[in-house]
N, C-alpha and C positions, 0 to 999 in steps of 0.2 A: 591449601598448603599442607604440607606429608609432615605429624610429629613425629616425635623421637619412637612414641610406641610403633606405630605403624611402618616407620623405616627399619626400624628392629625385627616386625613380623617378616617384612619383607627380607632382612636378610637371614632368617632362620628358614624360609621358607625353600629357600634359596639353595643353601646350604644342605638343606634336608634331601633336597632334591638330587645334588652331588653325593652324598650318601656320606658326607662327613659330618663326625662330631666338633662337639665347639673343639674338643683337646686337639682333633685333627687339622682343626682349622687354622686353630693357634699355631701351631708347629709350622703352616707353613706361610701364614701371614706375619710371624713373629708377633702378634697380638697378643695379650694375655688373655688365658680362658679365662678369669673375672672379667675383663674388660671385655669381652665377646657376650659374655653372661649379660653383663648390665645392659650394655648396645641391645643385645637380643629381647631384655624384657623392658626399653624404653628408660633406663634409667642413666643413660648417659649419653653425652652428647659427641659423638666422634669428631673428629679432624677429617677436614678433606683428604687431606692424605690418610689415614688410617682408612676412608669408607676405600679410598681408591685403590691399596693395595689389597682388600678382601674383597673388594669385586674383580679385579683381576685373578686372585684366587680359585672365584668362583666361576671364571672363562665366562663374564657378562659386563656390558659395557657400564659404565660408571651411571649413568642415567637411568639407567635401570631399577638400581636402587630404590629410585624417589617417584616410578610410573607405576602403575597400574599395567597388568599385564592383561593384556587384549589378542585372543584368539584370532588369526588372522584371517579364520573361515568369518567370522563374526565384521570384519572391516568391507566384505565385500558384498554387494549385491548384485546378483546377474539379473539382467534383463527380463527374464522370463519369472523373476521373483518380485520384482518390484510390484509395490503396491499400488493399486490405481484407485482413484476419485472415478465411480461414475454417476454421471448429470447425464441425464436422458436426451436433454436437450442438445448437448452439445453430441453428445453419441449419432443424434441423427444427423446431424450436421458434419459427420465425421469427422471430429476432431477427439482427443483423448488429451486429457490431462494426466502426467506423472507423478508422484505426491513430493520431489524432488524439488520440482518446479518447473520443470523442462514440458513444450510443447510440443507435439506432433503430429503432424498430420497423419492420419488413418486412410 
């Protein structure tokens, strides 16, 4: 479960990234820069409303907030990268194990 600190990095992170300051941000989420302040260094606990109009601010879906952001070169593995199990034995028997789980024949 995501605390208050670490939803705060995330949306400072966030933010930084859009190239707004808290003041900017405040202006256009109508949030207070205190209240952006304390949210940003974990020391308050927002409203679902409130996270949801500063993630729309920030043009990122409201769930976002509370993930882990995952590179999506990093969610994929092709074929020709996957790692293999090899057993000698079964090699001569031409079968090949995928560390997946998947079987195939060779």
């Amino acid at each position: 479960m995501m605390d208050n600190l670490e939803l705060g990095q995330t949306i400072a992170k966030l933010r930084k990234n859009k190239n707004y300051t808290i003041k900017q941000l405040s202006e256009i989420t109508n949030v207070t820069s205190s209240m952006l302040s304390q949210i940003e260094r974990g020391l308050s606990s927002p409203s679902l409303n409130t996270l949801r109009v500063i993630a729309d601010a920030l043009d990122v879906p409201l769930f976002s907030l509370f993930t882990e952001f995952v590179p999506t070169k990093d969610l994929i593995t092709r074929a020709n990268s996957r790692k293999k199990n090899h057993i000698p034995i079964i090699e001569q028997l031409g079968i090949f194990i995928i560390v997946s789980g998947f079987k195939r024949l060779h």
